[in-house]
N, C-alpha and C positions, 0 to 999 in steps of 0.2 A: 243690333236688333232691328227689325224693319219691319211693318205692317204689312201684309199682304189681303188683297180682296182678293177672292175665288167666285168666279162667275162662269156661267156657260152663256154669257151673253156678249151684249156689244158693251161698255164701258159705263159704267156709274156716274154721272157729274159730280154727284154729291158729295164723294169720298176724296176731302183733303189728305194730303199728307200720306198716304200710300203709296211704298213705294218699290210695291210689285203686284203685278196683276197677273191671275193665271185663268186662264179659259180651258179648262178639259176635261174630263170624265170624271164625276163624282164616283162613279164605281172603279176606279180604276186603281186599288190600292198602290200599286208602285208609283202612281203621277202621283196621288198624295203625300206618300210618305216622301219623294222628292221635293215637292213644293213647300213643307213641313220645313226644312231645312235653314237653319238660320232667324226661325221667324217667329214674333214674341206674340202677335196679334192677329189676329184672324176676320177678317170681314166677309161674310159669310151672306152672295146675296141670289145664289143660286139655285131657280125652282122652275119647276116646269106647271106651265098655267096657260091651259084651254079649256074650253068647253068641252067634256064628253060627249060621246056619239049619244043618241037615245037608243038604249038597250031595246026598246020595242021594235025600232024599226031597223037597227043595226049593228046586233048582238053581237058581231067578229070586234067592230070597230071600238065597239065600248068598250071592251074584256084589254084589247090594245092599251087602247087610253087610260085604262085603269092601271094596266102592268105600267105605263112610262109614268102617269103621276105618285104611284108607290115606288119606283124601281131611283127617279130621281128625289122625289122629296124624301123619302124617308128613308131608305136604305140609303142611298147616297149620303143625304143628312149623317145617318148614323156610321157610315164610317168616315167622313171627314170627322167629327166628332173623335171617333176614336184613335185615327193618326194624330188628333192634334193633342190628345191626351198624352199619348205615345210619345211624342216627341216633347210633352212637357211644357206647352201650348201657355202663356198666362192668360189668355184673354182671347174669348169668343165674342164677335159681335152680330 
């Protein structure tokens, strides 16, 4: 069994004892259900975090920002969630 963290960023200090790290597309069920593979724990620390545009002064850019904060926090969230269910996951962190 092995821990893995899943990140779309540069590397966690904080995360002892993991000992696999993967960087790639939360929406991307096939990288999921590969990275599922072998692995009992799930460290789970990837999100996408900026400031939105102001819809009054910059309504294309808002509507943007709004699809990438839903598109990776929460649809993304919810299918790593649900590979790792899938694969029978013991432990989300």
């Amino acid at each position: 069994s092995r821990p893995m963290h899943y990140s779309s960023g540069p590397p966690m200090q904080f995360c002892s004892g993991v000992d696999k790290r993967v960087y790639e597309n939360l929406l991307d069920h096939e990288t999921l259900t590969r990275a599922m593979k072998g692995v009992d724990i799930v460290h789970h620390v990837a999100a996408a975090f900026q400031f939105a545009a102001d819809p009054a002064t910059n309504p294309a850019q808002y509507r943007e920002d709004c699809e990438t904060f839903y598109g990776n926090n929460l649809v993304g969230t919810t299918r790593l969630l649900l590979a790792a269910q899938h694969a029978g996951m013991r432990r989300i962190v």
